[in-house]
C-alpha positions, 0 to 999 in steps of 0.5 A: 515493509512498514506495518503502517505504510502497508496497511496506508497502501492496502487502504489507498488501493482498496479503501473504496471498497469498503463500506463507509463504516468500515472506511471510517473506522479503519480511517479513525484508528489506524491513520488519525490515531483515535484509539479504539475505546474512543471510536467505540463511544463515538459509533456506540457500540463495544471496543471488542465490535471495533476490534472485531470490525478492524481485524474483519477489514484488515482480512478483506483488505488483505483478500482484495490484495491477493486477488488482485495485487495492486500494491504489490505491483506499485511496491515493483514499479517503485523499485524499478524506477529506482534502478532506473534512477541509479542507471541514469546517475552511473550513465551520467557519470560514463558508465557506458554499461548503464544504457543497457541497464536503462533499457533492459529495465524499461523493457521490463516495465513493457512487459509486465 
């Protein structure tokens, strides 16, 4: 997947938990393409320290991910119903075989 589409998704899922300079940093950088030096003169403090701060979020961003998988389950569901979508194409078309797929897949989400 995408760099950028992963770290929108991890910060979509995770964001809230962060505090609201780590929140506004990530924010400013990584999603309205302010570069570091200029975030670094607005918060007054180093670029390093605006390093620092965005590889330290990224790594919680990541934490909050491994423990509790959220993207990763959307990043699933996503490509389950986008099976789902081509079965219904193939049963449209009188692919008798494609119900099965359907329901198959539909127990799956059940499941999970």
């Amino acid at each position: 997947m995408d760099d950028l589409i992963e770290q929108a998704l991890l910060f979509d899922y995770y964001g809230e938990l962060l505090t609201q300079q780590q929140r506004k940093i990530y924010q400013e950088v990584y999603f309205d393409d302010y570069s570091p030096s200029e975030v670094a003169e607005d918060e007054g403090i180093s670029r390093q320290g605006i390093h620092d701060m965005l590889r330290r979020t990224g790594r919680t961003l990541a934490d909050y991910e491994a423990k509790l998988g959220l993207v990763k389950r959307h990043n699933e569901l996503r490509l389950i119903t986008e099976e789902i979508e081509e079965a219904a194409v193939r049963l449209a078309d009188g692919d008798k075989n494609a119900l099965a797929v359907i329901r198959s897949l539909c127990l799956k989400l059940r499941e999970d």
